[in-house]
N, C-alpha and C positions, 0 to 999 in steps of 0.2 A: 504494500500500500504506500504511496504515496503521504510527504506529509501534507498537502494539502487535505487530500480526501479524510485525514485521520482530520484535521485542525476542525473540517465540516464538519465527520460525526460528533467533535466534540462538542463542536456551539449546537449543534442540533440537540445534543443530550441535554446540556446545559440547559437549553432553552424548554427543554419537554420537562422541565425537574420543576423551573422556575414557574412554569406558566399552572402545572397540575398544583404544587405548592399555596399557588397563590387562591388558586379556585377552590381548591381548597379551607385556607384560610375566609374568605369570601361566604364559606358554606353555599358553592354554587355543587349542584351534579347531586350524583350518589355517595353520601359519607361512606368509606373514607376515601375522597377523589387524591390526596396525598402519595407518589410513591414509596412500598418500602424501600427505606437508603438502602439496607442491610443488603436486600438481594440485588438490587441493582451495583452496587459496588462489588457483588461477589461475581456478578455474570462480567459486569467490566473487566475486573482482575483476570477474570478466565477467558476472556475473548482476547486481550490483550497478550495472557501467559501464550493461546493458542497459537494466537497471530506471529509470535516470536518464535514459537518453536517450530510452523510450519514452513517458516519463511526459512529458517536455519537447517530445517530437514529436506529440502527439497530438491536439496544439491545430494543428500547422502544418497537418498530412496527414492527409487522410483515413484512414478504419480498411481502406477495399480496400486501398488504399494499404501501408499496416501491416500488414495477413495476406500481400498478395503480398511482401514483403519476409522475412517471418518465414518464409515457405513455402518460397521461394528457399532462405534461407538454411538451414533447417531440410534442405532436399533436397538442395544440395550437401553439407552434412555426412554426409547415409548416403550418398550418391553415393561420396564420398572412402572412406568405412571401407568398403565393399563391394569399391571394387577395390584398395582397401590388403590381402586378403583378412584 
């Protein structure tokens, strides 16, 4: 990724934190229109861990390589939430 594109998703986030926050505070929508910081800070951290580590593996592994890993992983996550019901 480019650092532009990264600078965009951040003002976008920023701005999607800010504006729910505020609607929030407002008591506009369905309480609680706030999001959790917690998971959004854990999903960033792990998008960000991924993004580094994808971008540093892509020279070592192949790209089958790389989609069966993502697909794996990708599958036990609905796997998980499907019989979590």
């Amino acid at each position: 990724m480019t650092p532009l594109a990264l600078a965009a998703t951040l003002t976008t986030s920023v701005t999607g934190l800010a504006a729910y926050s505020a609607l929030d505070a407002a008591g506009v929508g369905t309480a609680p229109a706030a999001p959790f910081r917690d998971i959004g800070l854990a999903l960033g951290v792990g998008g960000l861990a991924g993004g580094l580590l994808g971008a540093r593996l892509q020279h070592r592994v192949g790209e089958g390589a790389l989609l069966t890993l993502l697909g794996t992983v990708a599958t036990a996550t609905a796997l998980t939430h499907l019989l979590r019901g």
